[in-house]
Structure formats: structure tokens, C-alpha cells
N, C-alpha and C positions, 0 to 999 in steps of 0.2 A: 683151706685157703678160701672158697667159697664163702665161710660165714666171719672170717677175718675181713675179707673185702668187701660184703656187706653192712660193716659196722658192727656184726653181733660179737661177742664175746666165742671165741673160735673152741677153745678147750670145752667150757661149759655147752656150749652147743650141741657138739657133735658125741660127748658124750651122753647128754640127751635123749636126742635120737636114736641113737646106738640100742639104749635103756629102753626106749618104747619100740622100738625093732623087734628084739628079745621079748617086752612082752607081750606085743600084739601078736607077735607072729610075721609081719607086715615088712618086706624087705623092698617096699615101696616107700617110707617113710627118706624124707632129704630134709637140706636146708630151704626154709621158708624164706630165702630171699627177697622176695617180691612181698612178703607180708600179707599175704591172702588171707590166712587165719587156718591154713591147715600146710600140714607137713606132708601129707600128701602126695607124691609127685603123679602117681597115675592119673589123682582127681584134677591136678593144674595141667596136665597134659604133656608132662617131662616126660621125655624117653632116649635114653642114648641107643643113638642106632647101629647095627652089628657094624659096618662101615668105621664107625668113632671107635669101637673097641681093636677090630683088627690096625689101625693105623699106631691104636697105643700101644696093641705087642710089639708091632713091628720095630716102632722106636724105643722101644725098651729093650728089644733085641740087639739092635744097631748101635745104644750107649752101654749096653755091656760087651759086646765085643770090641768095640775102643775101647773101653777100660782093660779090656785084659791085653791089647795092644801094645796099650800103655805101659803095664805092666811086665811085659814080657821086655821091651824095652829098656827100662829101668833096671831091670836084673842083668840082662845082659851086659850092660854099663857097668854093674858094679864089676863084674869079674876082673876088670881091666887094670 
């Protein structure tokens, strides 16, 4: 979504990266957004802080158990 809302081509990009990920070694490499000239994120000074990652489990936790809510609900409907 990142390099689609940047205007780059979203497919081609991230497989890209992905490609020089692998062979750099380098699980620092992201979308160049900003167009500095490197993909870099260590060198632009990106860093997702643990903070951003626990709030993403946590909501990831929270829309699959509404889903399976969901779905327990729906089953129980059909029986009827």
C-alpha cells in the first residue's frame, strides 16, 4: 500500500525489494517513498517502534476473534 500511495508501481516495487532483500542480505531495505535515492530505511532513519508492532497484534487479535464471532453466529442461524 505504501508504494501504491506513493505513485510507484506497487507489484513491481515490492518485488524489488523483496529481490535485493534476499540478496543483500539486508532486511533494512523498504519503499523509497520520499525518493532520497536509497532504500535503505536504517540510512533515512525509519524504524517501527516495538509499541507499533504490539498494537498491530493486538488488532489483529481483536479482528479475528470477531470473525470467528461472526462465524459462530452464522452457523448457529443456519441450524434453525
Amino acid at each position: 500500500a505504501l508504494a501504491e500511495n506513493s505513485g510507484l508501481p506497487p507489484i513491481e516495487s515490492v518485488a524489488t525489494i523483496k529481490a535485493q532483500q534476499l540478496k543483500d542480505k539486508n532486511p533494512f531495505l523498504g519503499v523509497d517513498c520520499k525518493e532520497i535515492g536509497t532504500n535503505d530505511m536504517k540510512s533515512q532513519g525509519v524504524f517501527e517502534t516495538l509499541i507499533g508492532k504490539q498494537q498491530q497484534i493486538l488488532l489483529a487479535t481483536q479482528v479475528v476473534k470477531l470473525i470467528l464471532k461472526i462465524d459462530d453466529v452464522i452457523l448457529a442461524g443456519e441450524g434453525q
